[in-house]
N, C-alpha and C positions, 0 to 999 in steps of 0.2 A: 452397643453396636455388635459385640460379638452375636448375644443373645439373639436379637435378629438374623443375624448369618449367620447361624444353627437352626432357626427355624424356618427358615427360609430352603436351605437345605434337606428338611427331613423333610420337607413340603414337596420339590422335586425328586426326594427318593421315592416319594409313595408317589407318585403320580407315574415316577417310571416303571416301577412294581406293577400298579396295576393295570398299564399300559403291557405289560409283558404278559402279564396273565390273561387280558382280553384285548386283543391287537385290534378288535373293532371299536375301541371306547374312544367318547370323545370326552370335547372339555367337562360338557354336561355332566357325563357320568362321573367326572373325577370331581367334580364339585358336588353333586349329589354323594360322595363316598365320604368325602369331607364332612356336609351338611351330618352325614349321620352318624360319624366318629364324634361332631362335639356334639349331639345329642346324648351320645353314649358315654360323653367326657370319656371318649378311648384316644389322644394324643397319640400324633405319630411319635415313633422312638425314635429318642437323638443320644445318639453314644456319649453319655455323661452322667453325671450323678445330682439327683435331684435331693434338695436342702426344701423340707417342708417341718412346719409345725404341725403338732395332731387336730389342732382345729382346720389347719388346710389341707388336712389329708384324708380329712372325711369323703366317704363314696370312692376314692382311688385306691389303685394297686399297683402292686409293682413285684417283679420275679423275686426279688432279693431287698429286705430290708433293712437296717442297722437301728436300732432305738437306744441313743444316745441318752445318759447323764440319769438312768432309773435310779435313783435312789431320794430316800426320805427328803423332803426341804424343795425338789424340784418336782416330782410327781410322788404324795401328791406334795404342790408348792404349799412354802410354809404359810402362805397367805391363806389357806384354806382351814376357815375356821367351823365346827358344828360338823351333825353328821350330814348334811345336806352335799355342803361343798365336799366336805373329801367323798360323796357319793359320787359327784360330777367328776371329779380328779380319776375316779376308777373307770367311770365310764371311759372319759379320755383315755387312760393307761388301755383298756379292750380296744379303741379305734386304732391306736399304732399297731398291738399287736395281730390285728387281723387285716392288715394292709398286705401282708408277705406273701404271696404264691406258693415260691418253693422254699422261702430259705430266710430265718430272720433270728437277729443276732441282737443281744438285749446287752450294755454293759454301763458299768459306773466305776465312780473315781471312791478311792479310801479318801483322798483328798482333796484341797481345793486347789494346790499347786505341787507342782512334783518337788518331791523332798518333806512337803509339809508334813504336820499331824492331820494322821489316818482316823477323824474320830466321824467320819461319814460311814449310812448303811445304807445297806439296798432297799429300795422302795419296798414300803407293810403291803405292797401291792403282792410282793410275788412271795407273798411266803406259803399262798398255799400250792403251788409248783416247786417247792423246794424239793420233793419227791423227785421230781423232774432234771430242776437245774444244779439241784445239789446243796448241801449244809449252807454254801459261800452265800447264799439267794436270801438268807432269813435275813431279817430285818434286826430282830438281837437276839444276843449271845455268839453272834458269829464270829470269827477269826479274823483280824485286821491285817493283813501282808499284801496281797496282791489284792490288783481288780478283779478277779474273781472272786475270792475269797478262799478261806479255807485252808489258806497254805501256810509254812513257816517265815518268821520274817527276814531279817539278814543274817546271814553266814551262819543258817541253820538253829538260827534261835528258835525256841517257841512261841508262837502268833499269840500278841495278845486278845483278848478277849473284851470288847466293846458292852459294854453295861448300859440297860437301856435307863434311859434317865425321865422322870414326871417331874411336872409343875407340884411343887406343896401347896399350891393356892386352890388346884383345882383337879390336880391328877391328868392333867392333858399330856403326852407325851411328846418330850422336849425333841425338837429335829435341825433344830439349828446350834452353833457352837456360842454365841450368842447366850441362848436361852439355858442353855443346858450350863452355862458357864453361873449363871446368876439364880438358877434353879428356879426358875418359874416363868409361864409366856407372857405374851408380851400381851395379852388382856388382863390380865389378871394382874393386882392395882402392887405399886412397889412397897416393901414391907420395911425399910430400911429409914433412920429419925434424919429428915431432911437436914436440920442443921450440919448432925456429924458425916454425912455425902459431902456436904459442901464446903466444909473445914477440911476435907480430903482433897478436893478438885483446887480448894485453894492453896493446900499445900505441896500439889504438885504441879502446880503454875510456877511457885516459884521456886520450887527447885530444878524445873526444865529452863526456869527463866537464867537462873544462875549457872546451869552447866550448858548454856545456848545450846539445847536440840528440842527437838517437839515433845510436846506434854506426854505424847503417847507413847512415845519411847519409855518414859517412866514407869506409867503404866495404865493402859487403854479405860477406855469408860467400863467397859463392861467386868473389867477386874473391879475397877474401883465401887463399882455397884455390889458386886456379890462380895468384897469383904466389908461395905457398910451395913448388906444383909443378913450376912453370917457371925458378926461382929467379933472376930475373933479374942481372946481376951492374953495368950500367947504366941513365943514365933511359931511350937507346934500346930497349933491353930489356922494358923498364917497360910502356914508351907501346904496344906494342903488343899489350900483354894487355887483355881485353873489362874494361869496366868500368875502366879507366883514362886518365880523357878528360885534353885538355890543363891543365884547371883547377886538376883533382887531380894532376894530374902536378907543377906547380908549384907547389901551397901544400904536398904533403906528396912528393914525390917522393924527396927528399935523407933523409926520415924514413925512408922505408920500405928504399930502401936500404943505410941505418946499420943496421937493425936485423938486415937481411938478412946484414950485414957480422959480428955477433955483437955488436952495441952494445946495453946495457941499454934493454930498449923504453920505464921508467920515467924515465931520464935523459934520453932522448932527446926523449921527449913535454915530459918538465919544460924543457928551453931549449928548445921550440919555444914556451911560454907564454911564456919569459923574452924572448924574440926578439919575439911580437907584442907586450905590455905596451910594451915598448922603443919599437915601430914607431906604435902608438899617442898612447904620452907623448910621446915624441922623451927628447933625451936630457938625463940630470939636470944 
C-alpha cells in the first residue's frame, strides 16, 4: 500500500512539474511524457532508497550507489564453479559498479556476525583497483580489523593477516569457512576413511546425547570432517585444526584421539560419562 502511495505521488509530482514548465500542456502531453520515461526506463524520482540486485539493475542508474557484501563467497558466490561462471560473476560485479552517476561506495563484512571471526576477504574482483581503494581492497594477504581493511585490530594490536587458503585436491581457492576449514571444495571428492568419519559422528551423538545439548555443540560437521582428513595422530596435531579451541581440546581431546586410534567411539564416550559422574560425586 505504501509503495503505491509513493508512486502514485511521484506521478502527481511530475505531472505538476511539468504542468509548471508548460502551462499549455494537457493530459495528452503528460501521458505522452510518461509513454517515453518508460520507454527510456527513466522512473520518476521518489525520495527513498531503492533495494535492487545486479541482475535488476541492469540498464538503470542512479546519482549515488552503495554495493553492499563485495567480498569472496558472495561476488563472486561460492557457487561459481570453472572459469566461465566466475567470468559471469565479474561481469555482474562491472554492472553494479557502473550504475553510479556521481558517487558509489563499495563495502564488506571481515565477518558473518558482529563480534564473529574476521576470516572474510574482499572480492578477487577488486584487486586490481587496489591502487585505487587501497591495501584493505586485495583479496589476500590483507589486514583483518576493520571493514575496510588495513587497519589495527583492538586496543591497538597488530591486524592479523588472512592467509589465502587452496583445495589440495584441485588448487581451487577456498572462499568459504567451510571449505577452507576442511581444506578442500566442495567438488572435489572427500579424502577422509568413511568408517573412522563415522565412528566420530557416533561418538559424538552420544556424548551430546549424555550432556543433553546439540551434537554441534560438541563439535560441527565440518570440524569433524577435517580432523577425519587430517587425521591427527596427537593433541598437537589436534589443536591445530579450525574449530578445535583449547577448551575442546581439553575436555574431549584424549576422546577423539582414541577413537582416531581405532577405539569403540561407544566405549569411549561411555567412560568419559563414567569419568565425569566420578569428578562430580567424588569418590565412593
Amino acid at each position: 500500500m505504501r509503495d503505491r502511495w509513493e508512486s502514485l505521488q511521484a506521478l502527481v509530482g511530475l505531472a505538476d512539474n511539468f504542468v509548471s514548465a508548460d502551462p499549455s500542456a494537457r493530459l495528452r502531453d503528460v501521458v505522452h511524457e510518461l509513454d517515453e520515461r518508460a520507454a527510456a526506463q527513466h522512473a520518476p524520482k521518489v525520495e527513498g532508497v531503492t533495494l535492487a540486485s545486479l541482475h535488476a539493475a541492469k540498464g538503470l542508474e542512479w546519482d549515488c550507489v552503495f554495493m553492499v557484501g563485495c567480498s569472496d563467497g558472495l561476488i563472486p558466490v561460492s557457487m561459481a564453479q570453472g572459469p566461465e561462471a566466475i567470468q559471469e560473476e565479474r561481469r555482474l560485479m562491472y554492472v553494479g559498479l557502473t550504475r553510479a552517476r556521481r558517487e558509489l561506495r563499495l563495502s564488506w563484512s571481515g565477518a558473518r556476525n558482529p563480534g564473529g571471526r574476521a576470516s572474510r576477504r574482499p572480492s578477487r574482483f577488486l584487486d586490481e583497483a587496489a591502487s585505487i581503494l587501497g591495501d584493505g581492497a586485495r583479496s589476500a594477504g590483507r589486514a583483518v580489523g576493520g571493514g575496510s581493511g588495513g587497519r589495527s585490530g583492538r586496543a591497538g594490536k597488530p591486524a592479523k593477516v588472512a592467509k589465502s587458503s587452496k583445495c589440495r585436491g584441485c588448487g581451487q581457492d577456498l572462499v568459504t569457512g567451510a571449505t577452507r576449514k576442511v581444506g578442500r571444495c566442495k567438488d572435489c571428492p572427500p579424502t577422509y576413511d568413511e568408517a573412522t568419519f563415522n565412528a566420530l559422528v557416533g561418538w559424538r551423538l552420544e556424548v551430546a546425547g549424555q550432556a543433553k545439548v546439540a551434537a554441534y555443540l560438541v563439535f560441527t560437521d565440518a570440524t569433524l570432517t577435517a580432523i577425519a582428513e587430517m587425521r591427527p595422530a596427537n593433541q598437537g596435531e589436534l589443536a591445530m585444526i579450525s574449530g578445535v579451541g583449547a577448551r575442546k581440546l581439553e575436555r574431549y581431546g584424549d576422546d577423539v584421539l582414541a577413537v582416531m586410534g581405532g577405539a569403540d567411539p561407544l566405549e569411549v564416550a561411555e567412560k568419559r560419562s563414567a569419568v565425569t559422574k566420578l569428578a562430580n560425586n567424588g569418590p565412593l
